[in-house]
N, C-alpha and C positions, 0 to 999 in steps of 0.2 A: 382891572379885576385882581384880588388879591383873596388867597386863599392860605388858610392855616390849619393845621394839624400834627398829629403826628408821625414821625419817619421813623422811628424806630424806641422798640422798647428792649431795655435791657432783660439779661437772664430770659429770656420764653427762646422758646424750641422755633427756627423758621420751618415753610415748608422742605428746605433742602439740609434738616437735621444740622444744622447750626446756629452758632448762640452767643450774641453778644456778650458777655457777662457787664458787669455794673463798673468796675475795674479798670476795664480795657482801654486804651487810648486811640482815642480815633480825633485825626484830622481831615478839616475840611476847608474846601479854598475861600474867601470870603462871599464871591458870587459864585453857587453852586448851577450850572444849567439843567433845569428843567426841560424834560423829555414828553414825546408822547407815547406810553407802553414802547418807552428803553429804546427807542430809535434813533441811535447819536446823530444821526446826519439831521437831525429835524430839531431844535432849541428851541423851545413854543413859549419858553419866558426864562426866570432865574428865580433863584430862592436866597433866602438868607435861615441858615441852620443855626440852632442854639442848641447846646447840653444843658438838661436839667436832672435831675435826679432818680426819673425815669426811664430816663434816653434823648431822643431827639425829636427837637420840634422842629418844623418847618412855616416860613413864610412864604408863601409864592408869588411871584406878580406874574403875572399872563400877558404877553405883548398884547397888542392890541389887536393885531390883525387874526389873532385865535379866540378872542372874548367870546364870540357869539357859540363860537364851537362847543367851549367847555361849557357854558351857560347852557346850553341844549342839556347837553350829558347831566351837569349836576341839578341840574332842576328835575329833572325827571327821574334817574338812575341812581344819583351820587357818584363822587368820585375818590377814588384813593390815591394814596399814593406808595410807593417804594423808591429803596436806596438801590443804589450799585455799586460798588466798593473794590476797594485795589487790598486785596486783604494782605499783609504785609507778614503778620505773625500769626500762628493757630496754633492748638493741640488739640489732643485727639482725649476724650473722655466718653471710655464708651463706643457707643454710637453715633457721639455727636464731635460736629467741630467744633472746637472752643476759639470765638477770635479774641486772642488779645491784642493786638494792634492791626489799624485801617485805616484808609484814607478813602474819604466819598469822595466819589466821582462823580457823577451825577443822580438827580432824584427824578423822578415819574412818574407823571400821573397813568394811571391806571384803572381801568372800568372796574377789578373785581380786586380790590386789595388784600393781603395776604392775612388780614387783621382786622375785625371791627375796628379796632382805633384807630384805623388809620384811613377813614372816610375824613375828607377836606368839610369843610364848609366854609362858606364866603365871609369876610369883612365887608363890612358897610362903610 
């Protein structure tokens, strides 16, 4: 099962008042592991991340032995996703944090994501 969407949009406010800007340099390792709601001891498949000029997309592939899982969920609920990030560089503008440099660490699916855009939907 393979799921795509997006992980992050540059410049918009997160709920924890910070803010990628468009700028910023962010790395990611080529196989990013995918979590279930950010529980590192659990890898339920891997991703592969692309920058595009809105921010980040995401690929997902779902091991196998979680397919039916996520299939439950996204059939019925939808499913999102989030980043987790090793934020390297920030400033402060404001009220917000500004990251300019980061490195993901892993990404997540998530029942209630932080952003309409960033509900997955399947590949066929």
């Amino acid at each position: 099962m393979t799921l795509e969407g997006r992980l992050l949009l540059f410049d918009s406010v997160s709920i924890n008042n910070d803010i990628f800007a468009k700028g910023c340099e962010l790395k990611n390792p080529e196989a990013v592991p995918l979590l279930w709601s950010f529980e590192f001891d659990r890898a339920i498949g891997s991703c592969e991340v692309t920058r595009d000029e809105k921010g980040l997309l995401v690929k997902a592939v779902i091991f196998p032995e979680f397919e039916d899982h996520v299939r439950v969920i996204l059939d019925n609920n939808g499913i999102g996703v989030g980043g987790y990030y090793n934020c390297v560089k920030t400033h402060r503008d404001d009220q917000l944090t500004v990251v300019d440099k980061a490195s993901l660490v892993a990404a997540s699916l998530v029942l209630s994501p932080v952003r309409e855009e960033y509900y997955l939907k399947e590949v066929k």
